[in-house]
VOBA-1610 file (N, C-alpha, C; in pm, whole numbers, padded with zeros to 5 digits, always signed):
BEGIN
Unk+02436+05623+09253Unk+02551+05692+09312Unk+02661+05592+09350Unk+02797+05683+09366Unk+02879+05568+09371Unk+02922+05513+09517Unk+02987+05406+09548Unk+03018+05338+09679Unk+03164+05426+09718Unk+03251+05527+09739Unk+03346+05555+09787Unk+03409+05513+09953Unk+03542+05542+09913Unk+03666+05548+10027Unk+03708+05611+10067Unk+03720+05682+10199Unk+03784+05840+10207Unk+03899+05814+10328Unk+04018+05819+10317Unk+04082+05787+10414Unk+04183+05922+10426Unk+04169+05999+10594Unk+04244+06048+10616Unk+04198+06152+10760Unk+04253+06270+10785Unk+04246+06323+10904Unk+04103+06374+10902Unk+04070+06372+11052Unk+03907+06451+11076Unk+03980+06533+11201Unk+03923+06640+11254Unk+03976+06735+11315Unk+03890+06830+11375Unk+03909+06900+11468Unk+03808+07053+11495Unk+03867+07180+11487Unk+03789+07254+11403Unk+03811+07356+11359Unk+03777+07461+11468Unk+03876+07523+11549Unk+03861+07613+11597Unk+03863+07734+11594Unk+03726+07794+11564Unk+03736+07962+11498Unk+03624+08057+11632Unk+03729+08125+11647Unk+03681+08256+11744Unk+03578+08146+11819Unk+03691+08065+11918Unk+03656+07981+12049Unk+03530+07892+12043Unk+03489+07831+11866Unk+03355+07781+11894Unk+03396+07696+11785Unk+03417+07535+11857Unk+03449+07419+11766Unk+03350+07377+11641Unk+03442+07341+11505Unk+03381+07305+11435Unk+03405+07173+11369Unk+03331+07105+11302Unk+03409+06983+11264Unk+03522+06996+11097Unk+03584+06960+11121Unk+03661+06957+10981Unk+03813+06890+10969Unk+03934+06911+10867Unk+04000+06845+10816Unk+03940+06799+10638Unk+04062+06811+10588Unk+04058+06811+10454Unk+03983+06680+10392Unk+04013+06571+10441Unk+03986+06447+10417Unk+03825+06451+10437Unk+03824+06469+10573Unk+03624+06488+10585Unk+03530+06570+10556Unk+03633+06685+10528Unk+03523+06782+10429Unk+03507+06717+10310Unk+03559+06635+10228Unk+03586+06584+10071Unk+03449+06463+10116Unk+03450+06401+10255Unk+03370+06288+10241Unk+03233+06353+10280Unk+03220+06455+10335Unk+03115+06510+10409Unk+03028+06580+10248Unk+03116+06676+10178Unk+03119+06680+10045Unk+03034+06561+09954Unk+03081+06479+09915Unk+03046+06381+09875Unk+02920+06294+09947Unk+02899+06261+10072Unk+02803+06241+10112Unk+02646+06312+10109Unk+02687+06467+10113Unk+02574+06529+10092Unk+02560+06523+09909Unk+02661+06502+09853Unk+02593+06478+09691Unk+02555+06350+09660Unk+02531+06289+09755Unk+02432+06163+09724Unk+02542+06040+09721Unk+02657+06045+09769Unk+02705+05894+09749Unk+02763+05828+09874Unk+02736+05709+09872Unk+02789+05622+09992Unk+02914+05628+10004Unk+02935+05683+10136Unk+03098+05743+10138Unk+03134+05652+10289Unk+03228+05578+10286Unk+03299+05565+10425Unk+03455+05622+10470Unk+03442+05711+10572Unk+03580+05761+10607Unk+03620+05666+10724Unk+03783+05663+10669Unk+03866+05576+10763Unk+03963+05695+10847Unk+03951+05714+10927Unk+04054+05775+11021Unk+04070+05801+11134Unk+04086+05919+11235Unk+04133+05861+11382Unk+04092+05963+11504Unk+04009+05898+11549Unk+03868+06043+11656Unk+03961+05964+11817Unk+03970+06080+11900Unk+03944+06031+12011Unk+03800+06029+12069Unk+03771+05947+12205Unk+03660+05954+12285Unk+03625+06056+12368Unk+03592+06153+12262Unk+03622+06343+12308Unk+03513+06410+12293Unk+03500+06516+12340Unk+03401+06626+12330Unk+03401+06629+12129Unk+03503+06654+12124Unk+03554+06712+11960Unk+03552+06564+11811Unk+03541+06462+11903Unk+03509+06345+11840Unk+03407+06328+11862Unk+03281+06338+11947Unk+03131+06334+11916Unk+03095+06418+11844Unk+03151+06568+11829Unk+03102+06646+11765Unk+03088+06627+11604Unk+03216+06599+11540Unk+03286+06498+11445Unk+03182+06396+11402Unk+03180+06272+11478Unk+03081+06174+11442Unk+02958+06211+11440Unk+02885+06315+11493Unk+02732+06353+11456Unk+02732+06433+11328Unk+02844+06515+11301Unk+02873+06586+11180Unk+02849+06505+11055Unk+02921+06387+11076Unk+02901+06279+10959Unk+02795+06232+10935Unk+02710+06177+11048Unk+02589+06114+11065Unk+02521+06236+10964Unk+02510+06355+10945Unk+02398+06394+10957Unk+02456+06431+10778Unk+02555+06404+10749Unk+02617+06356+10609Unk+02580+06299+10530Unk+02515+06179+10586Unk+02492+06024+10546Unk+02655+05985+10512Unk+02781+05980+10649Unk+02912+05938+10580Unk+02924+05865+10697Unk+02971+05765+10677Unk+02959+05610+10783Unk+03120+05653+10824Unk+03145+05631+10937Unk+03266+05553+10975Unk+03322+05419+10988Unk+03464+05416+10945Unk+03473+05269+10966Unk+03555+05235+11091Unk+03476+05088+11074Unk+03544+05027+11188Unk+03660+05038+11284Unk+03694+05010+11404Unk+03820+05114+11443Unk+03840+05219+11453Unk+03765+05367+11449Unk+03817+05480+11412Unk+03857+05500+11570Unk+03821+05504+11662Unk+03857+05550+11785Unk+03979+05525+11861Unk+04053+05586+11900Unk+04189+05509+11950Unk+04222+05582+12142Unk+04309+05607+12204Unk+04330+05638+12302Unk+04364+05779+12318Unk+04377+05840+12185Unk+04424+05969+12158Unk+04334+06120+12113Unk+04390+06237+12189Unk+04276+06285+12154Unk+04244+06331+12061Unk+04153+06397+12019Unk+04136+06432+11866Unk+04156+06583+11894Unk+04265+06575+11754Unk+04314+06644+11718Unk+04258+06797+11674Unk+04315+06872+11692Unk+04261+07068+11645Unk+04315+07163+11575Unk+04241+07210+11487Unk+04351+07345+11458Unk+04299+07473+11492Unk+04364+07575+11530Unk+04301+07710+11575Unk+04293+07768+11459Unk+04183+07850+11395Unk+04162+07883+11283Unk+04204+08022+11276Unk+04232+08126+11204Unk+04236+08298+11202Unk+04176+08344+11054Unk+04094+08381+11078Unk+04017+08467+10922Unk+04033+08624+10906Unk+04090+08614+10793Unk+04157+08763+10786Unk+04026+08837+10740Unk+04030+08960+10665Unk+03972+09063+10638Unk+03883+09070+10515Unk+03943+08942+10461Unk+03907+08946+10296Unk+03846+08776+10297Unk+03832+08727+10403Unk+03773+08581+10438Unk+03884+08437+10414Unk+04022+08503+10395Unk+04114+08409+10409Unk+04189+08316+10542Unk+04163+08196+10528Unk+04198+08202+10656Unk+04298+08101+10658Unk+04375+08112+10774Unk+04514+08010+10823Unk+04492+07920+10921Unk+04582+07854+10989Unk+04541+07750+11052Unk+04662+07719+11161Unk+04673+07703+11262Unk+04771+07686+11377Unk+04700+07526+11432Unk+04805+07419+11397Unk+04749+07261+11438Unk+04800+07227+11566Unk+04721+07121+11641Unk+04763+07031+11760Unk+04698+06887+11732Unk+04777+06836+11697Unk+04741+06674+11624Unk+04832+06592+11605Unk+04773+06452+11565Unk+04858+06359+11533Unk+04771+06285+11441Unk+04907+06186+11338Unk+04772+06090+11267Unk+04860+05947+11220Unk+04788+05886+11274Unk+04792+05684+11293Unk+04657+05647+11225Unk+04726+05534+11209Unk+04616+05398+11155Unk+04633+05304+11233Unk+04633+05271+11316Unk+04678+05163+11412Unk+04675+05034+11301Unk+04522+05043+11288Unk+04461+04921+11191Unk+04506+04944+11070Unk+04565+04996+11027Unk+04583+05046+10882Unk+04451+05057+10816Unk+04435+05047+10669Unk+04331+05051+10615Unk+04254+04932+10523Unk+04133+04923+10593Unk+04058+04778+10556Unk+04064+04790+10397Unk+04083+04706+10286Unk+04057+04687+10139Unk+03888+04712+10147Unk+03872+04768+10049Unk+03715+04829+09988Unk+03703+04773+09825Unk+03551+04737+09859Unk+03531+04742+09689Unk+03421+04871+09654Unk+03509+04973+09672Unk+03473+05092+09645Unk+03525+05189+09499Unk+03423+05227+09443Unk+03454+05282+09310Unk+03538+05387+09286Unk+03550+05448+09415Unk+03660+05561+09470Unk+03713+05567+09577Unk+03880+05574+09564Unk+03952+05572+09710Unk+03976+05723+09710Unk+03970+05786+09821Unk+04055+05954+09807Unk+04125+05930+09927Unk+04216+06062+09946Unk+04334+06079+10056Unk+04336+06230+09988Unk+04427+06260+10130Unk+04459+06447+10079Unk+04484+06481+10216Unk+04618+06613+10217Unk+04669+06673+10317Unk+04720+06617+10403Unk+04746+06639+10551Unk+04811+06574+10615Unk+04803+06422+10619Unk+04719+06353+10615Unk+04697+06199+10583Unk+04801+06189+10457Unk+04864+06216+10362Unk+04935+06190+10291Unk+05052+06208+10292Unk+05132+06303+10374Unk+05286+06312+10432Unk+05296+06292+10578Unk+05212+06291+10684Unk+05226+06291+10833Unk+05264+06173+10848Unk+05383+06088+10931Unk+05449+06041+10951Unk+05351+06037+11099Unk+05324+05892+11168Unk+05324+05732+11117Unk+05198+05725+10991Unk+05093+05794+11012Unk+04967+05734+10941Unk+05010+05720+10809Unk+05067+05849+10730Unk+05103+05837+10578Unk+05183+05689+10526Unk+05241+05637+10625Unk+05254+05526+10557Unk+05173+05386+10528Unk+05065+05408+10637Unk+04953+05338+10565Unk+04821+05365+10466Unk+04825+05489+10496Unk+04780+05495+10323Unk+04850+05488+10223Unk+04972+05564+10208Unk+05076+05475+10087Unk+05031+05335+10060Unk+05025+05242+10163Unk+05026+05120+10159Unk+04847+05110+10101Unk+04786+05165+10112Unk+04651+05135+10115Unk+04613+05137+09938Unk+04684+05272+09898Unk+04688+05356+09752Unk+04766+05218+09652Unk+04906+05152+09717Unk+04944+05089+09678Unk+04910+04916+09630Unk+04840+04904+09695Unk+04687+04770+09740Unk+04600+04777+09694Unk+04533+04882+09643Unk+04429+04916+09566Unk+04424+04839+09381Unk+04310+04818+09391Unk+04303+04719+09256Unk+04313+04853+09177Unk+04292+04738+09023Unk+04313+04841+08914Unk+04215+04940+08899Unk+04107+04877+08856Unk+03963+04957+08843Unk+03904+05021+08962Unk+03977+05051+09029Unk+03963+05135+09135Unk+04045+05294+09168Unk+03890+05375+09111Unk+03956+05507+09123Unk+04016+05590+09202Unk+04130+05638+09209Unk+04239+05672+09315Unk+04229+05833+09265Unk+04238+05900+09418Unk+04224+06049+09365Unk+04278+06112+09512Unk+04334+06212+09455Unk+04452+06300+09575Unk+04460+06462+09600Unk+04478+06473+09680Unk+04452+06657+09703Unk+04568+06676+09824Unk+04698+06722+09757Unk+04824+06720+09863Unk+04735+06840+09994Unk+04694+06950+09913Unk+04668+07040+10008Unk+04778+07072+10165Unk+04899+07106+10097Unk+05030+07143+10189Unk+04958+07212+10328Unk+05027+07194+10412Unk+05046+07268+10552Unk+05159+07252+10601Unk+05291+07398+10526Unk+05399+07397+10539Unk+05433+07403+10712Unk+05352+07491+10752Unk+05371+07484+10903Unk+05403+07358+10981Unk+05352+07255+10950Unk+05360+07104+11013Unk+05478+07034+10931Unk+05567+07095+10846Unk+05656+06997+10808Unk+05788+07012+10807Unk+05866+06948+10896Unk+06013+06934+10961Unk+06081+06933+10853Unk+06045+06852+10727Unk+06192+06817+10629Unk+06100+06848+10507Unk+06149+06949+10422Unk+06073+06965+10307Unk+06096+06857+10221Unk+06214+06799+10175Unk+06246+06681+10120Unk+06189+06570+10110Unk+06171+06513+10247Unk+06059+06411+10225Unk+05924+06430+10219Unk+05907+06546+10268Unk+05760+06531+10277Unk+05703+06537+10066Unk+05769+06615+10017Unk+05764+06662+09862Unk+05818+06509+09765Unk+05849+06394+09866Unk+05923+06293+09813Unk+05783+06214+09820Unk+05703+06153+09966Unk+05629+06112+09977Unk+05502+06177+09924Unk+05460+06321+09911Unk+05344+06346+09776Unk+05418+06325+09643Unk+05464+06290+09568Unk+05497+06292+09473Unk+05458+06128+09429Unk+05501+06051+09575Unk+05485+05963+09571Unk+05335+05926+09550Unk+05265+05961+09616Unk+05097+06001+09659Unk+05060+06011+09476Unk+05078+06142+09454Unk+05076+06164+09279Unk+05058+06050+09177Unk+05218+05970+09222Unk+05219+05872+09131Unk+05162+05767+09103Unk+05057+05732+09226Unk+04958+05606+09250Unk+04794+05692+09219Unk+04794+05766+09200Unk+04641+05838+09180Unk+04585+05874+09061Unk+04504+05847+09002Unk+04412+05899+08914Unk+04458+05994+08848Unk+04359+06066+09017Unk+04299+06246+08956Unk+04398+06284+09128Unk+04493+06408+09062Unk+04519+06486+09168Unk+04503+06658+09116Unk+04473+06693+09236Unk+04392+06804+09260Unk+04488+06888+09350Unk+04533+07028+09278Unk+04649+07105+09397Unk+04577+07281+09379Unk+04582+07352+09451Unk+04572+07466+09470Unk+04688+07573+09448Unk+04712+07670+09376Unk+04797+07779+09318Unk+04895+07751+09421Unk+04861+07770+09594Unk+04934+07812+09680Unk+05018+07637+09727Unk+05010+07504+09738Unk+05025+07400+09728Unk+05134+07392+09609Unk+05092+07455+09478Unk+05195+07419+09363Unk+05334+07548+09388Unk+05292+07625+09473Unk+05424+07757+09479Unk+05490+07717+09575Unk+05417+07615+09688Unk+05554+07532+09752Unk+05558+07477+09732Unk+05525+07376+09675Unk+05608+07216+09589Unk+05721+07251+09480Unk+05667+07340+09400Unk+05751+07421+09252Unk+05771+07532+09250Unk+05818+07606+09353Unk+05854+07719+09355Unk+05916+07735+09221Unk+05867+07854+09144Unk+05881+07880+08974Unk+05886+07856+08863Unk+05802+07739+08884Unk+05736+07689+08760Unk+05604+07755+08756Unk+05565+07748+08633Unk+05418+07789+08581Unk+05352+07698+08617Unk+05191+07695+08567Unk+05078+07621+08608Unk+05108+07472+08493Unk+05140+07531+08346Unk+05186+07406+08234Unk+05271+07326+08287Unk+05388+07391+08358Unk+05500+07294+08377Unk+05476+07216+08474Unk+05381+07251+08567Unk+05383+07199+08662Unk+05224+07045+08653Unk+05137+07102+08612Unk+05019+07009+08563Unk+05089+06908+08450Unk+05199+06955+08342Unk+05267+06819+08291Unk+05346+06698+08348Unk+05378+06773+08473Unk+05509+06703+08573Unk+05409+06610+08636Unk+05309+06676+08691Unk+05201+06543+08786Unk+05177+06427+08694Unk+05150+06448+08544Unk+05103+06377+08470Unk+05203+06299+08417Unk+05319+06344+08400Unk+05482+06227+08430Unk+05447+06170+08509Unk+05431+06231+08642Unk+05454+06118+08750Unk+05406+05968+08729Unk+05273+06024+08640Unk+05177+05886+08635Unk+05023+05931+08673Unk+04977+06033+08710Unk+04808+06081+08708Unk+04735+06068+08588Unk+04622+06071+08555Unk+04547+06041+08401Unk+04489+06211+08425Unk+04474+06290+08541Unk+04411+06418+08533Unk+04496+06495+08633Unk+04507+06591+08585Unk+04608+06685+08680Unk+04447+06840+08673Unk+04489+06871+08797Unk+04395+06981+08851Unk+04441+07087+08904Unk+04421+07216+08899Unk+04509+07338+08933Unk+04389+07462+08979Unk+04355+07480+09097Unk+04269+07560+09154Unk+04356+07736+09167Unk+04275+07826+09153Unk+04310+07933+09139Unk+04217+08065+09233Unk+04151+07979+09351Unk+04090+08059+09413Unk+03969+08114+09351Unk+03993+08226+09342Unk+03839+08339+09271Unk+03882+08322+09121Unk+03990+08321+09079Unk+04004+08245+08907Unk+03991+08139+08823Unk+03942+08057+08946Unk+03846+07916+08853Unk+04009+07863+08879Unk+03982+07728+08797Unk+04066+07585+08794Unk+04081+07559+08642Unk+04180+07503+08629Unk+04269+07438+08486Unk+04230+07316+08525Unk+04218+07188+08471Unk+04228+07074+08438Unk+04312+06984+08328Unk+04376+06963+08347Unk+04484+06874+08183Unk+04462+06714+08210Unk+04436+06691+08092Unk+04473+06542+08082Unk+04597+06545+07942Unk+04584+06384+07918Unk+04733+06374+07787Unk+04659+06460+07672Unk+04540+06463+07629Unk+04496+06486+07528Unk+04410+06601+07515Unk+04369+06654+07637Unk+04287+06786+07655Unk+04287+06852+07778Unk+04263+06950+07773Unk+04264+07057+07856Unk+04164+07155+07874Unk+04088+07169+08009Unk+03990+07283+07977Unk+04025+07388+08067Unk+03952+07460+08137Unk+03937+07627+08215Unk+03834+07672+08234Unk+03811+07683+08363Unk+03675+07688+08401Unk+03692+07810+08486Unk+03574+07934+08463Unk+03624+08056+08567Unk+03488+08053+08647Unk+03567+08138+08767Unk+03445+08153+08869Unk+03402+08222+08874Unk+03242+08252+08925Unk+03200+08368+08933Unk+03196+08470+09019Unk+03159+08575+09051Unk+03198+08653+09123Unk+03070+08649+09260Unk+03119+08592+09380Unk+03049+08582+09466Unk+03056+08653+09607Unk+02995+08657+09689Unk+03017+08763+09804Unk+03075+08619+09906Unk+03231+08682+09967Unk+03281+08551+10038Unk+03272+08574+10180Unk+03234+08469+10252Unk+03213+08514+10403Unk+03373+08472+10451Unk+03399+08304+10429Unk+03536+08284+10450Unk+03583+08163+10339Unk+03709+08128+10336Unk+03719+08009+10233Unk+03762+07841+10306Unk+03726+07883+10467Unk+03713+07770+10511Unk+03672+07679+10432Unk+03725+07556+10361Unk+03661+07399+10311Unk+03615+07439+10116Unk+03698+07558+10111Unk+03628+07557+09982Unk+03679+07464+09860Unk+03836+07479+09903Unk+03909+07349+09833Unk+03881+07209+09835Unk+03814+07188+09935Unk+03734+07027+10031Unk+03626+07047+09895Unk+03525+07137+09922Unk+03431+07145+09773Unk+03439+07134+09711Unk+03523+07181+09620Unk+03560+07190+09465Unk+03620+07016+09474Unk+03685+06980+09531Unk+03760+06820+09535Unk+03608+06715+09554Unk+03531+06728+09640Unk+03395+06685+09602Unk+03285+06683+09511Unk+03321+06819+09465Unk+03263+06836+09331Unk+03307+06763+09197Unk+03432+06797+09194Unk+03483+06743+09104Unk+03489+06631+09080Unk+03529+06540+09223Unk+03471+06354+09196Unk+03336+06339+09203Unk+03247+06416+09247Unk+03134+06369+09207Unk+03114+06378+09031Unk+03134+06499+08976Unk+03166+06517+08858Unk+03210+06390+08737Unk+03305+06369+08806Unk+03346+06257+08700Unk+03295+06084+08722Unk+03249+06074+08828Unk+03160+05958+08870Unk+03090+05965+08821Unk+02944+06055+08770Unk+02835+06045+08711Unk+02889+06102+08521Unk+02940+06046+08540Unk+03002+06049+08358Unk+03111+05944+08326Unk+03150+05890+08218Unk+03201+05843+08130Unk+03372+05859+08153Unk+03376+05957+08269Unk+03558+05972+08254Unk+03598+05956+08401Unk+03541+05855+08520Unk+03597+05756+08585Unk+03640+05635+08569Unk+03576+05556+08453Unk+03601+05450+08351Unk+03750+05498+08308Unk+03705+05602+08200Unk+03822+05635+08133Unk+03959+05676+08209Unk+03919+05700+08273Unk+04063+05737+08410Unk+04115+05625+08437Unk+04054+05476+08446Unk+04109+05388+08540Unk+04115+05294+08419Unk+04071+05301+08273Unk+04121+05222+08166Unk+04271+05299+08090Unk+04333+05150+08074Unk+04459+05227+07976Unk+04449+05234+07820Unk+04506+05404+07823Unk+04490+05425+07664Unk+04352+05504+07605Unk+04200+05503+07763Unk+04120+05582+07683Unk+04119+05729+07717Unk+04054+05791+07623Unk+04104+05932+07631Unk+03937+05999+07698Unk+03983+06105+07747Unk+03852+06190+07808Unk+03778+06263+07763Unk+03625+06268+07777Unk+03567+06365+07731Unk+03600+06486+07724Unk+03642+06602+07597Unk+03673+06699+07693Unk+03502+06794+07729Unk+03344+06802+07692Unk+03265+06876+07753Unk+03283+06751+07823Unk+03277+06665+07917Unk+03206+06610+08032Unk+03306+06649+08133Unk+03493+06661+08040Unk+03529+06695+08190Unk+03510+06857+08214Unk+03466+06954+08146Unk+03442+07057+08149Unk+03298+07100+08246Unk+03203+07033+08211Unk+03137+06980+08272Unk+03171+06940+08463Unk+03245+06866+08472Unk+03298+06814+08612Unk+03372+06940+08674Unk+03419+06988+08609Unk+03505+07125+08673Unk+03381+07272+08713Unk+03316+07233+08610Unk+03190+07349+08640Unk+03143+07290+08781Unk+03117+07182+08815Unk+03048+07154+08916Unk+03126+07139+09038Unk+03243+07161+09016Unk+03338+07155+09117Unk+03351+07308+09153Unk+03339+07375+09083Unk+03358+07568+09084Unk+03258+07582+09155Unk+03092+07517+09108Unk+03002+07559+09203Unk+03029+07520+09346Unk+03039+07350+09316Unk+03021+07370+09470Unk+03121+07471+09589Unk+03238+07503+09544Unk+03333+07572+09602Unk+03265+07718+09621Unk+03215+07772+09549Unk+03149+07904+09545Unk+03007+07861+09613Unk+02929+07817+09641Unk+02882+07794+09709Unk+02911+07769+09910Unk+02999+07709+09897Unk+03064+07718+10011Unk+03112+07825+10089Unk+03194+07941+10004Unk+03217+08040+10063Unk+03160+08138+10102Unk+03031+08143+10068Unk+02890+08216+10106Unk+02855+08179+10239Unk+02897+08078+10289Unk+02853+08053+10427Unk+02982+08015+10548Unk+02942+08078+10650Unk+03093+08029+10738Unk+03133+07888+10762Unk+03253+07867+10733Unk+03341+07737+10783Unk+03282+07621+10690Unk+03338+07522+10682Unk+03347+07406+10586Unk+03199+07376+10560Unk+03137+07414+10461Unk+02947+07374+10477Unk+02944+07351+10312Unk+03035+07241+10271Unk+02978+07208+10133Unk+02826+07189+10099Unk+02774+07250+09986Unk+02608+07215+09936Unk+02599+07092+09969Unk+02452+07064+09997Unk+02399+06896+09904Unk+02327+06929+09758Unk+02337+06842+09735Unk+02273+06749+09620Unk+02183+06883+09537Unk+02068+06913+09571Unk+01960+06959+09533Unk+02047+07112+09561Unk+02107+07192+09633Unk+02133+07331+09572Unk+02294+07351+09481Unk+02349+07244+09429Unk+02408+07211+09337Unk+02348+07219+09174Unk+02268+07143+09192Unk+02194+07150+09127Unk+02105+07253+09094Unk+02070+07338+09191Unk+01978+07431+09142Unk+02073+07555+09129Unk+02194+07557+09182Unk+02278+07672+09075Unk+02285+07636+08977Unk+02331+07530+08873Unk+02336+07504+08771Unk+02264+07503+08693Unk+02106+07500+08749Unk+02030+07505+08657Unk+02011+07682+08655Unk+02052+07759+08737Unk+02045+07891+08743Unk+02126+07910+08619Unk+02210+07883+08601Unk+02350+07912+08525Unk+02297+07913+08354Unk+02217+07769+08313Unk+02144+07718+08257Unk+02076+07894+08188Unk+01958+07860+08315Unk+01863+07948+08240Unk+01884+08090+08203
//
């Protein structure tokens, strides 16, 4: 399994008055940890009720924290609301710094996503972090918008774009690409990431599965029809899935070499396992990506 980097917000999820741990960034590492890989998240807990809760969450992950994470501030919340049909929104009270910025890793994967990537002070040290990053080191992004938190649409759509242009694999959701591109299609818009400079552009569609494009192929992967409790962290899943996906195959290499082209069954393949784990997730309340072994044993369901 591989050594990863996960840098960005951890948070508590507050749904009908009973804290939970989450944020986009640590569901992706929490994600990834339960599929078997050494994951360290870099980001910023106070010495809180809601930051122990947080750090035992991880522990029980297998997802290390790094050094520094604690600062004078408290950790941050969002009040959650789940509608009728298991959709839910989010009302924030937070902030996000790096004091330390972010330590260099010789890690096979760096990720970032959501507020860690436009929030003003921290976003500029991961910029800096994305930008520092060696070659052969896989860079992967999930803007995952929260228009509510953003003062100037301009920059914030200046600095992901920016985000885009230093990453791999970026990963956006239907509702993410209708405010970034208000009226463009899913083509115009998965070619534009891949201008920017991405080797894989990703396009989630909720209960309609995900598109994937690279320069040379393209697949479509649909979902199946599952009973949803809520979609708390399901996007966090599918973004875990999916790098786990391409880590245990032939097209993390190919992502981070210039000029080679991608499998298209392996990345078809990676997207299937990214659908599961997301559908899996929504079967149970609030951010609870699978591990390892019932990943696996949908797939082999699928299989037989």
């Amino acid at each position: 399994m591989a050594q990863i980097q996960v840098v960005g917000e951890a948070l508590a999820d507050i749904v009908d008055g009973v804290a939970h741990p989450g944020g986009s960034p640590m569901n992706v590492a929490v994600g990834l940890g339960r599929l078997g890989h050494e994951v360290t998240l870099t980001t910023d807990l106070g010495d809180d009720e809601h930051g122990a809760l947080i750090s035992a969450h991880l522990a029980d992950s297998s997802v290390k924290l790094a050094a520094d994470t604690y600062s004078q501030e408290s950790t941050s919340y969002a009040t959650v609301s789940v509608d009728g049909v298991g959709d839910a929104t989010y009302e924030f009270s937070l902030s996000w710094d790096l004091p330390q910025g972010v330590a260099s890793s010789e890690a096979q994967l760096l990720h970032t996503g959501s507020i860690a990537g436009w929030l003003a002070p921290g976003c500029e040290k991961v910029l800096e972090a994305f930008e520092a990053s060696p070659a052969d080191q896989l860079r992967s992004y999930d803007p995952n918008v929260r228009p509510q938190l953003i003062r100037k649409r301009s920059t914030a759509v200046k600095q992901i774009e920016k985000m885009m242009s230093l990453s791999h694999v970026v990963k956006l959701s239907d509702d993410d690409a209708l405010w970034l591109y208000p009226g463009w299609d899913c083509q115009r818009i998965l070619d534009h990431i891949l201008e920017r400079g991405a080797k894989l552009a990703v396009m989630t569609f909720g209960a309609r599965g995900a598109t994937a494009r690279a320069k040379n192929t393209e697949v479509m992967v649909h979902s199946r029809p599952v009973k949803i409790v809520d979609t708390i962290g399901a996007g966090d899943a599918f973004m875990s899935g999916l790098l786990h996906g391409l880590l245990n195959s032939s097209l993390a290499q190919a992502l981070t070499t210039k000029g080679a082209a991608l499998d298209q069954s392996e990345l078809e393949f990676a997207l299937t396992q990214a659908t599961r784990c997301s559908e899996l997730t929504v079967l149970t309340s609030g951010a609870n990506p699978p591990r390892l072994e019932a990943l696996n044993d949908s797939l082999q369901a699928q299989i037989s």
